[in-house]
MOPAC internal coordinates of N, CA, C and O (Angstrom, degrees):
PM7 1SCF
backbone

  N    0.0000 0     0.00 0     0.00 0    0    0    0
  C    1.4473 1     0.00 0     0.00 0    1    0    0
  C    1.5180 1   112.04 1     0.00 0    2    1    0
  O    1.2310 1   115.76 1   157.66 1    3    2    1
  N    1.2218 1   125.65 1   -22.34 1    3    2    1
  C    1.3021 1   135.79 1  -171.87 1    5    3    2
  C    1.8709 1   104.28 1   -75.47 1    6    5    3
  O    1.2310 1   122.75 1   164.12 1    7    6    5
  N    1.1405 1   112.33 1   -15.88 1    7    6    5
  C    1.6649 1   119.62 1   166.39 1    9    7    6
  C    1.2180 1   105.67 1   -59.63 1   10    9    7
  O    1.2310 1   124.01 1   118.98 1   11   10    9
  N    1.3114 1   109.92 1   -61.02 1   11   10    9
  C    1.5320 1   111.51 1  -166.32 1   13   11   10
  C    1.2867 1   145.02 1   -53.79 1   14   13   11
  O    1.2310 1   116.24 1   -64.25 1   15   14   13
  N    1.5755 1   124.76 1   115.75 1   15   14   13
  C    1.2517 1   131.29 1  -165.33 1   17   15   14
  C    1.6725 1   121.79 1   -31.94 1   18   17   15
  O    1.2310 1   117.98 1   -51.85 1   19   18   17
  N    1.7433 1   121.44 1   128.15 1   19   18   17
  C    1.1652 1    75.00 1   167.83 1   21   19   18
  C    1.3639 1   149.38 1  -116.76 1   22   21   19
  O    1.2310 1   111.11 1    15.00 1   23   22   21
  N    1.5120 1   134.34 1  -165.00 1   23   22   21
  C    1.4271 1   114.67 1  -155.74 1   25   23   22
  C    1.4057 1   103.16 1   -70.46 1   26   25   23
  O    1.2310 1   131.77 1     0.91 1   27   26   25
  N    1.7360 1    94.87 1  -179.09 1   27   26   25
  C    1.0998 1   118.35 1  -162.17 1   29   27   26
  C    1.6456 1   114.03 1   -59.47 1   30   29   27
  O    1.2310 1   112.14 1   -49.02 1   31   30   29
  N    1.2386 1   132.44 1   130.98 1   31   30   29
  C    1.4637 1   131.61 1   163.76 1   33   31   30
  C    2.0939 1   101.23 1    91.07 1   34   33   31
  O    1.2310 1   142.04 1  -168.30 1   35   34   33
  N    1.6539 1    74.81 1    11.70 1   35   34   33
  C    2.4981 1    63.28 1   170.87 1   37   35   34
  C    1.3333 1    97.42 1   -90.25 1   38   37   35
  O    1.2310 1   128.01 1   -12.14 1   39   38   37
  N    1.4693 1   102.19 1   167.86 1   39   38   37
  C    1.7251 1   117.84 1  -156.07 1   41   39   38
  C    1.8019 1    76.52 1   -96.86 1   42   41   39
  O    1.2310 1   102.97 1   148.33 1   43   42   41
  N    1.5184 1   148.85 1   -31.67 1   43   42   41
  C    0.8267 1   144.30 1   174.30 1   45   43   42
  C    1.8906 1   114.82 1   -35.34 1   46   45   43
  O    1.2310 1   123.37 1   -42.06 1   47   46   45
  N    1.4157 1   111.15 1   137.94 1   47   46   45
  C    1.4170 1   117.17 1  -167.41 1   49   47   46
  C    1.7977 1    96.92 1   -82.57 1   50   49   47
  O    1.2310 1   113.77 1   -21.85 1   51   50   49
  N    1.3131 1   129.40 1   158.15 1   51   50   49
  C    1.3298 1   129.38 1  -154.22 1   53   51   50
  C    2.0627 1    79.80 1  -110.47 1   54   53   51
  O    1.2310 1   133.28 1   -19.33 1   55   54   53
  N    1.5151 1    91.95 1   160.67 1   55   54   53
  C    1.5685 1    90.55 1  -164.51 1   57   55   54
  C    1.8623 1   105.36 1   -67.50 1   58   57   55
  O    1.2310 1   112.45 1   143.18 1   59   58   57
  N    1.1764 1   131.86 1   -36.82 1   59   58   57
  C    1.1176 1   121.08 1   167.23 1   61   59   58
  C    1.4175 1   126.81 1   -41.74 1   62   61   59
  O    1.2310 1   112.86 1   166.58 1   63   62   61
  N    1.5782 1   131.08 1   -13.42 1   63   62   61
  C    1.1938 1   130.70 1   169.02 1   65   63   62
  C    1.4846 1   125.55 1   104.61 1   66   65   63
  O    1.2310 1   127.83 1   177.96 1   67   66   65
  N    1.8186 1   102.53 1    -2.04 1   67   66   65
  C    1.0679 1   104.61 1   163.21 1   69   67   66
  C    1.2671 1   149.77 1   -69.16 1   70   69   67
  O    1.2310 1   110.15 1   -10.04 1   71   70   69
  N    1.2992 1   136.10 1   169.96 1   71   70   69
  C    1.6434 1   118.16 1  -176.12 1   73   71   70
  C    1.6351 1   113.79 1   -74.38 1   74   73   71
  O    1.2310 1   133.23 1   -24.42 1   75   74   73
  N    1.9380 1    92.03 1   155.58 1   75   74   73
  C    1.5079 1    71.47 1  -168.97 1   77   75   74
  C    1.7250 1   105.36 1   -91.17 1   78   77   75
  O    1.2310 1   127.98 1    30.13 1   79   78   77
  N    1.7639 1   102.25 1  -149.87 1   79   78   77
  C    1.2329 1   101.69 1  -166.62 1   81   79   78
  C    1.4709 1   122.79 1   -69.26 1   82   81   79
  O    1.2310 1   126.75 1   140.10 1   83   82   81
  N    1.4113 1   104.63 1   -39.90 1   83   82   81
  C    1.5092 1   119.53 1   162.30 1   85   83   82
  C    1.2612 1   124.97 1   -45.40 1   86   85   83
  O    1.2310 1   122.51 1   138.39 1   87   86   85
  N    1.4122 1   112.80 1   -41.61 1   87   86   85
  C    1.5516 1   121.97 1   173.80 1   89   87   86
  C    1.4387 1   124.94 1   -65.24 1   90   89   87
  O    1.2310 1   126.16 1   135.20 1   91   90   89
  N    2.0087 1   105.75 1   -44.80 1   91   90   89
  C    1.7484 1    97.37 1   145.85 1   93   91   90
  C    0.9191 1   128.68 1   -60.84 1   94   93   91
  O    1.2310 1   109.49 1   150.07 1   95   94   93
  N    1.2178 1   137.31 1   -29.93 1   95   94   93
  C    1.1010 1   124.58 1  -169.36 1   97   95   94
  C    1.6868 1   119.07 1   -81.52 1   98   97   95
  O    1.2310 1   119.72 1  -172.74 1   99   98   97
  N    1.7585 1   118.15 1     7.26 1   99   98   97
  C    1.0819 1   108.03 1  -170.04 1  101   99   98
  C    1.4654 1    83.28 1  -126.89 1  102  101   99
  O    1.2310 1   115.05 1  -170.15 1  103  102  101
  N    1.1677 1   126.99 1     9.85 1  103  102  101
  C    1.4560 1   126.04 1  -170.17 1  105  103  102
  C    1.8677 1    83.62 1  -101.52 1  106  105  103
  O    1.2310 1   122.08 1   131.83 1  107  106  105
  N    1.6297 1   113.62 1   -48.17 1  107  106  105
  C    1.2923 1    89.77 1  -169.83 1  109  107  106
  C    1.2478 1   113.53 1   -90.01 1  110  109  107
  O    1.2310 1   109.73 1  -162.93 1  111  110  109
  N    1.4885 1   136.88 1    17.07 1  111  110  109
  C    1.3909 1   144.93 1   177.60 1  113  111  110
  C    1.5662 1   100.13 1   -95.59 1  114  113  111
  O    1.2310 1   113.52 1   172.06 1  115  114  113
  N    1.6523 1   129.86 1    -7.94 1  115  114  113
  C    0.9749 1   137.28 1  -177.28 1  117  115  114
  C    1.6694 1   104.88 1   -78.97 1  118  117  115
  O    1.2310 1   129.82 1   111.50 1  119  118  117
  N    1.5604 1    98.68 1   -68.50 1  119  118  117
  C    1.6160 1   116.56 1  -173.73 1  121  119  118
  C    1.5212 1   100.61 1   -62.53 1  122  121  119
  O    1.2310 1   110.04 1   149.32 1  123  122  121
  N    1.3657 1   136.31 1   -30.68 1  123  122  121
  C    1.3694 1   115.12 1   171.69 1  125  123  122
  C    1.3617 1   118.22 1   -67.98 1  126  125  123
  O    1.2310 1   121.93 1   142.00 1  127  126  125
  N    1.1502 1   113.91 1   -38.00 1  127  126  125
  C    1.5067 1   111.29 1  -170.07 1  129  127  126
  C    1.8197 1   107.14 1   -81.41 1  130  129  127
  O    1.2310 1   123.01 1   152.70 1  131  130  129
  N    1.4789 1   111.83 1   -27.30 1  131  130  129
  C    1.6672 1   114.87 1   166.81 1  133  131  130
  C    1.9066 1    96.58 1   -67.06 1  134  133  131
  O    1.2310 1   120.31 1   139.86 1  135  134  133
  N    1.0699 1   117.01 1   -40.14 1  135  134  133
  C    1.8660 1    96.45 1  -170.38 1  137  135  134
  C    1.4466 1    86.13 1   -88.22 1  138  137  135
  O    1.2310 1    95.21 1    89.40 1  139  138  137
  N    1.3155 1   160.95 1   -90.60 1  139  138  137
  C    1.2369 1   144.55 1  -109.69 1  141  139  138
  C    1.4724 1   123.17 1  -119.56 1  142  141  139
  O    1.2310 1   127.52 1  -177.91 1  143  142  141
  N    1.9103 1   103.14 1     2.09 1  143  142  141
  C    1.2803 1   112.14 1   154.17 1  145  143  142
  C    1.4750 1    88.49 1   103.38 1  146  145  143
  O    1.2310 1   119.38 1   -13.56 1  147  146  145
  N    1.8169 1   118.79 1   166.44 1  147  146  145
  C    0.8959 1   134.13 1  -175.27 1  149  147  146
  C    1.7308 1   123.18 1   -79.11 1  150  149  147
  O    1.2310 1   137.68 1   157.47 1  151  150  149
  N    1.7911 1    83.35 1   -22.53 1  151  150  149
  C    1.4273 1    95.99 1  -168.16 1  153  151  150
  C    1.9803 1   114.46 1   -81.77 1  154  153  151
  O    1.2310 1   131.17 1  -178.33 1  155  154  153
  N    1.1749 1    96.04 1     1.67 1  155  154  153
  C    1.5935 1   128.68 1   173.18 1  157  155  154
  C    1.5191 1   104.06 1   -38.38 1  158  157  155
  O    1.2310 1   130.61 1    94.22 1  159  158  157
  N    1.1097 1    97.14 1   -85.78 1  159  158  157
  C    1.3205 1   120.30 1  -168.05 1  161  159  158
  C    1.7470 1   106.37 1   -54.44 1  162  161  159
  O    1.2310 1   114.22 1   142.17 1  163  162  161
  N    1.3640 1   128.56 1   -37.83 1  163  162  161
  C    1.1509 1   133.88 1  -164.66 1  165  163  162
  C    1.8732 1    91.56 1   -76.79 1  166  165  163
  O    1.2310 1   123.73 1   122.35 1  167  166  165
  N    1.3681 1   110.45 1   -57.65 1  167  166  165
  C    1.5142 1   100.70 1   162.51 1  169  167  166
  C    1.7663 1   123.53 1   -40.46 1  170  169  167
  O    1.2310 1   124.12 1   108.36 1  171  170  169
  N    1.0294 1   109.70 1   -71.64 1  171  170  169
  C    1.6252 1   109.57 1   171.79 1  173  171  170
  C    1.7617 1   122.70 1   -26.13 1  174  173  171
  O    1.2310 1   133.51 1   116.57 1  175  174  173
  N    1.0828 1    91.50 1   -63.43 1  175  174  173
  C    1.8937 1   129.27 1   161.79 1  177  175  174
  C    1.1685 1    82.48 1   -27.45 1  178  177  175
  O    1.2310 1   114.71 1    81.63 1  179  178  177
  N    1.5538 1   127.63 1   -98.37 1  179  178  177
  C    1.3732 1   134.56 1  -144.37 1  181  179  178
  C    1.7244 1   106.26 1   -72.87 1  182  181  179
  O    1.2310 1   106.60 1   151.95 1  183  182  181
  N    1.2453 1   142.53 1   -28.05 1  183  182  181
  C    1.1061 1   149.08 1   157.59 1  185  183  182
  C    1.2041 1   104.68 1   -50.45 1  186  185  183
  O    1.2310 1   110.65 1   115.15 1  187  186  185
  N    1.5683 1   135.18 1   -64.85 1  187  186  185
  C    1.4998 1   124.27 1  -177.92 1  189  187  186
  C    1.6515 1   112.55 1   -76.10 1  190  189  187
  O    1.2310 1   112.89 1  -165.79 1  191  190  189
  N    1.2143 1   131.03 1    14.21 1  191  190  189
  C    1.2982 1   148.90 1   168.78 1  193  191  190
  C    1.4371 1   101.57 1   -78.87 1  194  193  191
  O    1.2310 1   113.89 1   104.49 1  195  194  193
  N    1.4285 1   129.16 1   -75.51 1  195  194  193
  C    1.2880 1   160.12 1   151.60 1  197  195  194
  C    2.0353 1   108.39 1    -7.52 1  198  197  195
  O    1.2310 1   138.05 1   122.46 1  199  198  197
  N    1.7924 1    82.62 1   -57.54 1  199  198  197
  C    1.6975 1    74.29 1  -167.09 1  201  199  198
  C    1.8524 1   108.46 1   -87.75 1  202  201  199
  O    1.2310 1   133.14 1   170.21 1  203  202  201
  N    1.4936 1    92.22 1    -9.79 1  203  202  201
  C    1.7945 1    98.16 1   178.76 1  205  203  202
  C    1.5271 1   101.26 1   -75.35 1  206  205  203
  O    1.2310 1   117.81 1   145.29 1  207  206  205
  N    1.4100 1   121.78 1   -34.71 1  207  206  205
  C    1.5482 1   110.91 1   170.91 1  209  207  206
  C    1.3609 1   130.57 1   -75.82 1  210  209  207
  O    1.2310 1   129.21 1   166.27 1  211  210  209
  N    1.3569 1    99.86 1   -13.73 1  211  210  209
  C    1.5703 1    89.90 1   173.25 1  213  211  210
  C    1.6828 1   107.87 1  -118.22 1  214  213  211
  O    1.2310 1   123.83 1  -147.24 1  215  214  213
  N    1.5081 1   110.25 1    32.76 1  215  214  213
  C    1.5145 1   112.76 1   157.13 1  217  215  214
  C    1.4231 1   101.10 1   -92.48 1  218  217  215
  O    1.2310 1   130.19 1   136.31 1  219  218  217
  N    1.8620 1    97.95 1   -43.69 1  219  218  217
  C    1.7852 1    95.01 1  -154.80 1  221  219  218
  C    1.3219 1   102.28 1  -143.61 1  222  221  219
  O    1.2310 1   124.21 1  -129.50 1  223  222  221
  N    1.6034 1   109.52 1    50.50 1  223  222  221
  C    1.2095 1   122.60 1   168.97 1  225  223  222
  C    0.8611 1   135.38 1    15.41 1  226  225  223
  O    1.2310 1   115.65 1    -7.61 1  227  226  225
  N    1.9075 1   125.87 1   172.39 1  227  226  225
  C    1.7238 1   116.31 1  -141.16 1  229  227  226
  C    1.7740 1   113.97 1   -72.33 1  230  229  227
  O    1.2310 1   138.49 1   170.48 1  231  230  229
  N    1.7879 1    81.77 1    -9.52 1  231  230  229
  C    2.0308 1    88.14 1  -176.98 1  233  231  230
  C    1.6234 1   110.11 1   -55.87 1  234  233  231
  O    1.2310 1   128.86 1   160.29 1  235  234  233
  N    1.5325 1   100.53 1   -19.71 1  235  234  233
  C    1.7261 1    98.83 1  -146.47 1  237  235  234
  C    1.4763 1    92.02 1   -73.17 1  238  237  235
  O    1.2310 1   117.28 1   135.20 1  239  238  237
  N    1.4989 1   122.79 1   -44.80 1  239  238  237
  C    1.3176 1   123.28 1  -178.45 1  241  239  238
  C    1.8969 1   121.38 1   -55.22 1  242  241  239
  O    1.2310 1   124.49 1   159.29 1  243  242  241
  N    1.4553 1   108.99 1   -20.71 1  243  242  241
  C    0.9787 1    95.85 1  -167.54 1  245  243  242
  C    1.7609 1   105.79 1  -109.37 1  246  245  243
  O    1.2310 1   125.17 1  -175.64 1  247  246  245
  N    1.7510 1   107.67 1     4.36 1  247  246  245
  C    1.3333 1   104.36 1   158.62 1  249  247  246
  C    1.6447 1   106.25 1   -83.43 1  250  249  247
  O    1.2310 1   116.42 1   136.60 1  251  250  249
  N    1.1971 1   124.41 1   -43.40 1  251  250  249
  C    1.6555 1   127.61 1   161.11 1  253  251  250
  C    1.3014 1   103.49 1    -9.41 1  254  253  251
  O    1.2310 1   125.96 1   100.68 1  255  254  253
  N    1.4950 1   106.16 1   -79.32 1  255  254  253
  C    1.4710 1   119.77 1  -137.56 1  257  255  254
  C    1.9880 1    92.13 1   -73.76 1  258  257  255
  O    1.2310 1   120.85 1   148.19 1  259  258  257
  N    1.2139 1   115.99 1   -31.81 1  259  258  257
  C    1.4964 1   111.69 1   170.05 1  261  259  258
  C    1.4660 1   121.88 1   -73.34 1  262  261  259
  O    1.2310 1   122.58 1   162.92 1  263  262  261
  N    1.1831 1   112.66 1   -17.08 1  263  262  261
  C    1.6768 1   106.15 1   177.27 1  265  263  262
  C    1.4033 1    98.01 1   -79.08 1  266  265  263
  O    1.2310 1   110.99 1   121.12 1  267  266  265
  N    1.4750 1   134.56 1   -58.88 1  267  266  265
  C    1.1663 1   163.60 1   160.85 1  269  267  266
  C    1.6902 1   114.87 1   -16.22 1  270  269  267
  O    1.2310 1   125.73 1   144.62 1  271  270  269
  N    1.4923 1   106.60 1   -35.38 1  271  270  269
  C    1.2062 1   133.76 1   175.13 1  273  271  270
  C    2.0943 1   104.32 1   -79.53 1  274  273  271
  O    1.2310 1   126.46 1   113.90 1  275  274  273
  N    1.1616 1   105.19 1   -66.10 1  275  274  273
  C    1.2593 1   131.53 1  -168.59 1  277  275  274
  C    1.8383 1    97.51 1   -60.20 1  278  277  275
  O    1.2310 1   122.95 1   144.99 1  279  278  277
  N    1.1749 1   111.94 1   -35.01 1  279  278  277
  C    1.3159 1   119.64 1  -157.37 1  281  279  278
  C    2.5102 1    85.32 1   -90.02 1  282  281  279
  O    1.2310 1   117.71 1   132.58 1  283  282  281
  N    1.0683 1   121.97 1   -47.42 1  283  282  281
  C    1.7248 1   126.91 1  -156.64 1  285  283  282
  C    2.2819 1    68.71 1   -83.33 1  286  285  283
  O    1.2310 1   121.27 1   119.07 1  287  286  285
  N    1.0463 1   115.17 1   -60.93 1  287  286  285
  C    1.6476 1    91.38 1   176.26 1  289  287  286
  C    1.1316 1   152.73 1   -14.84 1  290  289  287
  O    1.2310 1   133.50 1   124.29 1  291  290  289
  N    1.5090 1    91.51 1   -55.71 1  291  290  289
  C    1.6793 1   115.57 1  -170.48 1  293  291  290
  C    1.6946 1    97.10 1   -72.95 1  294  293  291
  O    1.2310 1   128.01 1   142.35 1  295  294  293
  N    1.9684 1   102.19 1   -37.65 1  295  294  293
  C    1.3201 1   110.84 1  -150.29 1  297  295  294
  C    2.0853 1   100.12 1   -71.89 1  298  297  295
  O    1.2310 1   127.29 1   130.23 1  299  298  297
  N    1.3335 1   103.57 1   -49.77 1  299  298  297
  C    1.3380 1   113.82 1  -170.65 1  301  299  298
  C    1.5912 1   120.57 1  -105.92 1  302  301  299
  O    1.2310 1   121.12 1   164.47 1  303  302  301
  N    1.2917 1   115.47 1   -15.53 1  303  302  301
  C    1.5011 1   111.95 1   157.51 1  305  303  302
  C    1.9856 1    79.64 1   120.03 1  306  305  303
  O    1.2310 1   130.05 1   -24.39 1  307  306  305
  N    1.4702 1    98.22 1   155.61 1  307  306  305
  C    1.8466 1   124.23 1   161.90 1  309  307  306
  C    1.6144 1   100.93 1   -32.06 1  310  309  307
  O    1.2310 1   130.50 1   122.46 1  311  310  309
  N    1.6141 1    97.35 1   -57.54 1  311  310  309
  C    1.8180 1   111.16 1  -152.27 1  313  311  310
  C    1.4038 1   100.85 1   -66.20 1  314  313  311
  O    1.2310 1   118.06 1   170.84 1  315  314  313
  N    1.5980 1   121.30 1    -9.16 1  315  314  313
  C    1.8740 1    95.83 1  -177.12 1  317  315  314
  C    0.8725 1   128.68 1  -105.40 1  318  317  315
  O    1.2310 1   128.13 1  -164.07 1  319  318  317
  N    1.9411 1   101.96 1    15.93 1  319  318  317
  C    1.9685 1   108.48 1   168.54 1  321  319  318
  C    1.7235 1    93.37 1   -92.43 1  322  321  319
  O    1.2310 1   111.42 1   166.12 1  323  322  321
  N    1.3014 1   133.77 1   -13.88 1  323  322  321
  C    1.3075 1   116.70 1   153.25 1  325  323  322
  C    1.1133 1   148.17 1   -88.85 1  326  325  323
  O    1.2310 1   130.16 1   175.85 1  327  326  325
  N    1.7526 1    98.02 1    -4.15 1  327  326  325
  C    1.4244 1   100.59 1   154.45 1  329  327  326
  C    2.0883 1   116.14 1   -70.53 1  330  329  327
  O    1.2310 1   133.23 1   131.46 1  331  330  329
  N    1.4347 1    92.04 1   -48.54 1  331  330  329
  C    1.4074 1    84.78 1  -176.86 1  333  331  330
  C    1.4277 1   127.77 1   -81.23 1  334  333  331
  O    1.2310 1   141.69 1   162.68 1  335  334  333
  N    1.0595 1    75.50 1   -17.32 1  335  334  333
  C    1.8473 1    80.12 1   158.79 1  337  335  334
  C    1.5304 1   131.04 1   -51.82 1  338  337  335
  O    1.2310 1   132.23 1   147.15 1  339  338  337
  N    1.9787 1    93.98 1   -32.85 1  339  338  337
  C    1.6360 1   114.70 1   174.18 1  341  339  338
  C    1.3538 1   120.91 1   -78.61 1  342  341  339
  O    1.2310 1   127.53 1   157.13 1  343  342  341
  N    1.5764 1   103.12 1   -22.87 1  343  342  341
  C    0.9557 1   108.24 1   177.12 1  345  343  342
  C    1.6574 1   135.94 1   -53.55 1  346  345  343
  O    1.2310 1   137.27 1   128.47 1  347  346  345
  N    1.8827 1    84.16 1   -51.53 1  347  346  345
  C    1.4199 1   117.05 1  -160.69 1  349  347  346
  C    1.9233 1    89.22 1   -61.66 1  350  349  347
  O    1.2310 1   130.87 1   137.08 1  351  350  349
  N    1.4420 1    96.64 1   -42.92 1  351  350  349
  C    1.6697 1   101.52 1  -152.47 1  353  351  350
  C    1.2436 1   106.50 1   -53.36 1  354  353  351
  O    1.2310 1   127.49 1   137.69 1  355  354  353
  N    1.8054 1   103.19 1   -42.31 1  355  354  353
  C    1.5013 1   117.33 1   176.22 1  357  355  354
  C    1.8135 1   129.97 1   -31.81 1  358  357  355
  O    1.2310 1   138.77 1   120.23 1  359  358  357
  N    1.6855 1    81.22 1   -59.77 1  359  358  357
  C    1.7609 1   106.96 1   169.35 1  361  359  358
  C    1.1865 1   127.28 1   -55.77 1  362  361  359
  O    1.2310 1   116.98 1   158.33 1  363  362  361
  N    1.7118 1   123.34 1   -21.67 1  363  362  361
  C    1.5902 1   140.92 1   175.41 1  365  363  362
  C    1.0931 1    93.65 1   -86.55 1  366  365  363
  O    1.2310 1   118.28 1   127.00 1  367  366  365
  N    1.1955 1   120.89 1   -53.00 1  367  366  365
  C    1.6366 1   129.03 1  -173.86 1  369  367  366
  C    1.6422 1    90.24 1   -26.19 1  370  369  367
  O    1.2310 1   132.98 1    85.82 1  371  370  369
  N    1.7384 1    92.53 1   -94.18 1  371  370  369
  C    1.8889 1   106.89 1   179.24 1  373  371  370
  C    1.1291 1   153.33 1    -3.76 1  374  373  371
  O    1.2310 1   133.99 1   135.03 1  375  374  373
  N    2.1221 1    90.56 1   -44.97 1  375  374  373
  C    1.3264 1   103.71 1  -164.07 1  377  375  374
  C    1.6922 1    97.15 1  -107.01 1  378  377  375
  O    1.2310 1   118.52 1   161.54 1  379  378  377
  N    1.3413 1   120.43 1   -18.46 1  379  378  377
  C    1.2348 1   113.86 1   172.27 1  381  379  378
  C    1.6008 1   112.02 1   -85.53 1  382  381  379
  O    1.2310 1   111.25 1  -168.85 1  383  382  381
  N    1.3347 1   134.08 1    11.15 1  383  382  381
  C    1.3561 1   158.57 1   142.94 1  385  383  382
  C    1.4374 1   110.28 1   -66.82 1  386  385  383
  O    1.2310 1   119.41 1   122.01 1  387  386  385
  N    1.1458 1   118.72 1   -57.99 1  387  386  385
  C    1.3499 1   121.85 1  -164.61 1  389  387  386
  C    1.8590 1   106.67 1   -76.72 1  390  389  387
  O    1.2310 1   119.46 1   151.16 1  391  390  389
  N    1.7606 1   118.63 1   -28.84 1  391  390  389
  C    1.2720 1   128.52 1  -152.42 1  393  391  390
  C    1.9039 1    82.71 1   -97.78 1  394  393  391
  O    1.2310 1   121.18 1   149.41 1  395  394  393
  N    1.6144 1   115.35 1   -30.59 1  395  394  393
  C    1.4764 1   119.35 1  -172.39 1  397  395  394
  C    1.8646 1    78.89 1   -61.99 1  398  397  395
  O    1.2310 1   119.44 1    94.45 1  399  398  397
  N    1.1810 1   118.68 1   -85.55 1  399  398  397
  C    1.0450 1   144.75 1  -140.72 1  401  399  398
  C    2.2295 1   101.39 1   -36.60 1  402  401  399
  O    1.2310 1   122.23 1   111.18 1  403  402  401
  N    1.6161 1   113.34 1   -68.82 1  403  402  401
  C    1.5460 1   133.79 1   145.93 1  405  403  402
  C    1.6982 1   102.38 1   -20.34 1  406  405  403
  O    1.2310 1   121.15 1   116.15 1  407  406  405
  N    1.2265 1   115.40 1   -63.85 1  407  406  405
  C    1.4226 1   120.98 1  -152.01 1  409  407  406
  C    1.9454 1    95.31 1   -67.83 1  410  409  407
  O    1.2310 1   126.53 1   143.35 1  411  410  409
  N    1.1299 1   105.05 1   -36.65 1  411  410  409
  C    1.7474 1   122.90 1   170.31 1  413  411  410
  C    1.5056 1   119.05 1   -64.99 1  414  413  411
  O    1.2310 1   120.68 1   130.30 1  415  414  413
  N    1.4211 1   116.31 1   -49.70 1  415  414  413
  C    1.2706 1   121.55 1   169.56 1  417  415  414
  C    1.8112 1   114.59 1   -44.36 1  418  417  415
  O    1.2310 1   138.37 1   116.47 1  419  418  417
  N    1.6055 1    82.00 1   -63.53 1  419  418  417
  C    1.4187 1    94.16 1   175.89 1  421  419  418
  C    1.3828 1   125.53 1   -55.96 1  422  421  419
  O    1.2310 1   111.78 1   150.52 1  423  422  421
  N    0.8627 1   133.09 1   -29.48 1  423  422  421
  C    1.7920 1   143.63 1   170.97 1  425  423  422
  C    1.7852 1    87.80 1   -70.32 1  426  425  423
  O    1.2310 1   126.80 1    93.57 1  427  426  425
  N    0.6997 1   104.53 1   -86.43 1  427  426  425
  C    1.6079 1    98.24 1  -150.29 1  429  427  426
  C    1.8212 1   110.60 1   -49.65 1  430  429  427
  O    1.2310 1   117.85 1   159.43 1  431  430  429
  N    1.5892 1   121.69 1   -20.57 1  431  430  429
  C    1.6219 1   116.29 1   144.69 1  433  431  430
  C    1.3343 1   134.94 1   -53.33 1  434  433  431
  O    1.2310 1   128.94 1   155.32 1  435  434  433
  N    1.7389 1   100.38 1   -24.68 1  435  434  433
  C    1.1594 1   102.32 1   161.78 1  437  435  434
  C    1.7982 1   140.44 1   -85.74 1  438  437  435
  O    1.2310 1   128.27 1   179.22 1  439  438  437
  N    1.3951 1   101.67 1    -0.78 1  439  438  437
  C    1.1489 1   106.82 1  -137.59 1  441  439  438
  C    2.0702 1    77.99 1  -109.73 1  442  441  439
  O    1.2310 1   136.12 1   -56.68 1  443  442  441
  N    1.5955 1    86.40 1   123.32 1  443  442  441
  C    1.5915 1    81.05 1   178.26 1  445  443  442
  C    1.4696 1   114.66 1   -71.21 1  446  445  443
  O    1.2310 1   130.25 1   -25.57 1  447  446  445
  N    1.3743 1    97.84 1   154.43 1  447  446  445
  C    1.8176 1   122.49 1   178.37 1  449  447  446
  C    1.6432 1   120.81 1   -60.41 1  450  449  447
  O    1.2310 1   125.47 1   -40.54 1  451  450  449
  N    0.7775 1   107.10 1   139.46 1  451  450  449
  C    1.6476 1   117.24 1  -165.56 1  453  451  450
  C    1.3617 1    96.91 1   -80.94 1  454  453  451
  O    1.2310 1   124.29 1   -20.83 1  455  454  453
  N    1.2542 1   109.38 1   159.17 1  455  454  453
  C    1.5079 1   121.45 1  -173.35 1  457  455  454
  C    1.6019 1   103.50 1   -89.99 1  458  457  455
  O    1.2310 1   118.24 1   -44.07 1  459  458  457
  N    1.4982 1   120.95 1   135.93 1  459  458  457
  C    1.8975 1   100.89 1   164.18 1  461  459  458
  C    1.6227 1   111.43 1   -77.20 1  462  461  459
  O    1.2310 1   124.31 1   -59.56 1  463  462  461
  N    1.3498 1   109.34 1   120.44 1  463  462  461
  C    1.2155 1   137.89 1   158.24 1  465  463  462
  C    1.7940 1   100.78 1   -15.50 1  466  465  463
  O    1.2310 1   116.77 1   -55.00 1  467  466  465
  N    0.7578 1   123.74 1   125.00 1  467  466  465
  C    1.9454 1   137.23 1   168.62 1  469  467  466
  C    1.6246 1   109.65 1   -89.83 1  470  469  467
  O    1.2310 1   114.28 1   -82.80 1  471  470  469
  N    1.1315 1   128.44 1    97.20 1  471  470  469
  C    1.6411 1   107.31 1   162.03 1  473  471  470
  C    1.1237 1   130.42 1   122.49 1  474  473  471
  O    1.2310 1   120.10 1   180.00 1  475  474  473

């Protein structure tokens, strides 16, 4: 049994030495995104978004997103949507710090120069 090719879609290389399936498949996830750009896929994405809601409407996503939920639960415990939850907040925190901070720079380049006082 150890002859035998193996099946279809193993990341294992086939005995002739060719690449395996995983490896096309990242070779041709390469050349699409080099010819048609990155933003490709985010189109595609949102098109098969589109036609999954209007096969199996907006409910279908939001039984998804609860199994999906129920399923990272079981896996990592209650406590690690509040860790990342802290996380996320952290990261808004930052960037609306960092956009305050730019948004300030920028005002005061704009902001014409005061005259020196005479007298």
């Amino acid at each position: 049994m150890a002859d035998q090719p193996p099946k279809n879609g193993s990341p294992e290389k086939d005995p002739g030495g060719e690449m395996s399936v995983r490896e096309a498949g990242k070779k041709g996830g390469d050349t699409v995104r080099e010819r048609y750009g990155s933003g490709f896929y985010e189109a595609i994405g949102r098109k098969g978004g589109q036609a999954t809601r209007e096969r199996h409407g907006a409910q279908f996503y939001e039984t998804i997103g609860q199994k999906g939920g129920r399923v990272v639960k079981d896996k990592y415990g209650s406590d690690f949507y509040e860790e990342i939850g802290h996380k996320g907040g952290q990261k808004v925190k930052a960037l609306i710090a960092e956009a305050k901070k730019m948004s300030e720079g920028n005002a005061a380049k704009e902001a014409p120069a005061e005259r020196p006082k005479i007298g």
